[in-house]
Structure formats: C-alpha cells, structure tokens
C-alpha positions as MATLAB code, in Angstrom:
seq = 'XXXXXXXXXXXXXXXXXXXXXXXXXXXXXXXXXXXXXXXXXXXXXXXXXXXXXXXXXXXXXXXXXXXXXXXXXXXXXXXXXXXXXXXXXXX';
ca = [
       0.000    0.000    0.000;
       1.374    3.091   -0.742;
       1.760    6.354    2.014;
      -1.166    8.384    1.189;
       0.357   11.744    0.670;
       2.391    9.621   -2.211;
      -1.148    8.435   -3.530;
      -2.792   11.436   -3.617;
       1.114   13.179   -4.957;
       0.227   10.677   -8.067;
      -2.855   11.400   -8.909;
      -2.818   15.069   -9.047;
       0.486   14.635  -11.306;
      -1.470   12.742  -13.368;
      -5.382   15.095  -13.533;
      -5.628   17.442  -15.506;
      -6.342   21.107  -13.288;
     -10.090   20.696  -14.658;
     -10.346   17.159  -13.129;
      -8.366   18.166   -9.551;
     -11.169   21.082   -9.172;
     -13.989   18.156  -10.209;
     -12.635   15.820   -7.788;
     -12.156   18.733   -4.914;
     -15.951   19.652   -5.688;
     -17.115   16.408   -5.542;
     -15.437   15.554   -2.412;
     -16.796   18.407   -0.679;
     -12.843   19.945   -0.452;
     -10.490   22.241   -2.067;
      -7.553   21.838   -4.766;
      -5.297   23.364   -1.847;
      -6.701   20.876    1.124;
      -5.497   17.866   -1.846;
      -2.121   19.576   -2.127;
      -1.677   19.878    1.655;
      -2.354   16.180    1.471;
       0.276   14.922   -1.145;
       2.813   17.209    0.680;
       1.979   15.428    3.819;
       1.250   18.643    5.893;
      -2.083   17.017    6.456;
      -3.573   13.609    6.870;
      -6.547   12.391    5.150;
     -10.149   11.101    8.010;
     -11.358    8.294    6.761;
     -14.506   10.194    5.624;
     -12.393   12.493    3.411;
     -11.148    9.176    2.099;
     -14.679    7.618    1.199;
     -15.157   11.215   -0.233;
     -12.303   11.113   -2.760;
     -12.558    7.540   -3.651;
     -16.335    7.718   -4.715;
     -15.876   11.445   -6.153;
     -12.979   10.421   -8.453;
     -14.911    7.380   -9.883;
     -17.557    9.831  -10.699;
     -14.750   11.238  -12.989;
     -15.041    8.250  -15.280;
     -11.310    7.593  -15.874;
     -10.364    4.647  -14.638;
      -6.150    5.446  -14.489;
      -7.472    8.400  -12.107;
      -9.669    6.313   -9.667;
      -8.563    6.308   -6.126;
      -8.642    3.269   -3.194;
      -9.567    5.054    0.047;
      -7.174    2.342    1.561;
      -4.343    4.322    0.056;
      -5.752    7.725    1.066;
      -6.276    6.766    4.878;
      -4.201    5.001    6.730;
      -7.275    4.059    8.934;
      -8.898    3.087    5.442;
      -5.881    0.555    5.492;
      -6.333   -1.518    7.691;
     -10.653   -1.650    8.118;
     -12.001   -4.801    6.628;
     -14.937   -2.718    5.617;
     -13.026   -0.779    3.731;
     -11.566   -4.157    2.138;
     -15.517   -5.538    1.508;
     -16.215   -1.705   -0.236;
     -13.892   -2.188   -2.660;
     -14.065   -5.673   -3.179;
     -17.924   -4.622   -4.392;
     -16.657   -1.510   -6.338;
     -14.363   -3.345   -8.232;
     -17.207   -6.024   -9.483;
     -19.295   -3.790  -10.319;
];
C-alpha cells in the first residue's frame, strides 16, 4: 500500500487542473486541502477518504480512480473498507 500523501502526490500529477477542481468539488474539499495532502502537511479522516474515492470514480477515468485504503491510513487496515472495494471493483 502506498503512504497516502504519495497516492494522492500521483494522482494530481497525473489530472488534468479541470479534473483536480472536479474531484475537490465532488469531495466536498479544495484543490489546496489535496495539495496539503500529497505534501503530507495534512492527513486524510477516513470520511475524506470515502469522499475522494467515490468522487474520483464519478470522474469516469479509470487510471485516475482512487482506493480510500491508500488515502487513509485508517482506510488501510478496516475490513470494511476491504468488503467496499471488493464490491466496487465487481461492479
């Protein structure tokens, strides 16, 4: 599992500025609260976690989706979290 600020460092390297405002919208966040993230000056709840993962699936890239369990370290280790994506992932 990667650290999360390295997750979340990825993805915005790889969105587009269009799709990092999208996903901050969508999560209920900012562009700047996503770069405090990758820098590691903040750590993601595991509700801003759930946020990301389902907003950047509504994005409809699949090279751009994210796994709360790398977000959150909390994420990480819940078996719900595990059974979530498990479902996602299926579907």
């Amino acid at each position: 599992m990667p650290q999360s600020k390295n997750a979340i460092r990825q993805w915005l390297d790889r969105a587009t500025p269009l799709q990092k405002k999208a996903l901050a919208k969508a999560a209920k966040t900012s562009v700047g609260q996503l770069k405090h993230l990758s820098a590691g000056r903040r750590s993601a709840s595991a509700d801003l976690a759930q946020r990301l993962a389902a907003a950047s699936r509504t994005l409809g890239h699949r090279a751009l989706y994210l796994d709360p369990r790398d977000v959150c370290e909390a994420c990480g280790t819940c078996p719900l979290t595990e059974r979530r994506t498990r479902k996602a992932k299926a579907a």
